[in-house]
N, C-alpha and C positions, 0 to 999 in steps of 0.2 A: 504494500500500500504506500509506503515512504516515498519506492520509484517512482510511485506515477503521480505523485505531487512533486519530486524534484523536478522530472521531466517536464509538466505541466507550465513550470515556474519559468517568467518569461526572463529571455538572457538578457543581462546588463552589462552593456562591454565596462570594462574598468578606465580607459580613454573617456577623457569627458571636452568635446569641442565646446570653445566658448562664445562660437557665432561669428558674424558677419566683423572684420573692422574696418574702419575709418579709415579711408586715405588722406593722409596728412595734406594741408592743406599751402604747406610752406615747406622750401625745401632743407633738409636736414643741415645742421651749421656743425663742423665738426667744431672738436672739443675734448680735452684731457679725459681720462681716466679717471674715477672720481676718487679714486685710493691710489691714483701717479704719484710720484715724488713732488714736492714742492717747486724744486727748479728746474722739473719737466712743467709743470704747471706755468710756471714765469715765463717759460723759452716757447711756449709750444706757437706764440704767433712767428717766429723766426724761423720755425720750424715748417710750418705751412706753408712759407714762402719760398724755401728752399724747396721742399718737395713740388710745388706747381713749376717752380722754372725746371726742375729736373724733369719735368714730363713736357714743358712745350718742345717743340718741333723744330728745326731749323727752317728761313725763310724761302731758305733758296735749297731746293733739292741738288744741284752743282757743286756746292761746298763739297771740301775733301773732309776724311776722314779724320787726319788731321787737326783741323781746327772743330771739327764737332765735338773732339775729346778734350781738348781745350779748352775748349766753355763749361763743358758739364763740370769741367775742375776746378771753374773759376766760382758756376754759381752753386756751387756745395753741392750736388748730388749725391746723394749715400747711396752706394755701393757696398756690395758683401764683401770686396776685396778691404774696403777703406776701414772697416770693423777695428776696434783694438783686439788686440793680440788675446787677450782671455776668452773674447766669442768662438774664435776663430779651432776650429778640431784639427789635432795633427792628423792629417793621416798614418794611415798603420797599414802596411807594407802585406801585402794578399800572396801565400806562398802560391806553388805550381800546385800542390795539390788543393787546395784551396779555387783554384780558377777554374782548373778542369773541372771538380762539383757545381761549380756555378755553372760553367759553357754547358754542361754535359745534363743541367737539372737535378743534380741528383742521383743520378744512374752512375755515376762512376764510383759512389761511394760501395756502393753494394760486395762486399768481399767474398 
């Protein structure tokens, strides 16, 4: 008798949707972390500015390569290279048996 009242019992997903939302009506203004550091908090209009010139474009598609890496040095572009030395992971040295398991999937471990 138990079964056919649990079966009877209608399902409740455990997911709960909370309806339709609002599309903002104003566009999103970036803005610090609200637990950042303090003088990431000071810097971060400096910071903005440096990252929009690291994303415009050069005017003229004819410029060498040359002077577009120029500029990007001039207006602070951060770069993974530019990182300080503590972000930065040594590499660690991949033996021969080590590569072949990789090229090979896996199959060449099999002994």
């Amino acid at each position: 008798m138990r079964a056919s009242v649990a079966l009877r019992r209608a399902h409740k997903p455990l997911i709960h949707f909370l309806g339709k939302r609002p599309i903002p009506s104003h566009p999103h203004e970036p803005s610090p972390h609200p637990a950042a550091p303090s003088d990431v908090t000071r810097s971060f209009s400096d910071f903005l500015k440096r990252i929009s010139t690291s994303h415009s474009t050069p005017s003229s598609s004819s410029s060498s390569s040359t002077s577009t890496t120029s500029s990007s040095k001039s207006s602070g572009a951060i770069n993974w290279w530019d990182a300080p030395a503590r972000l930065v992971r040594t590499s660690i040295p991949i033996t021969e048996l080590e590569a072949d398991a990789l090229l090979s999937g896996g199959a060449s471990l099999g002994r």
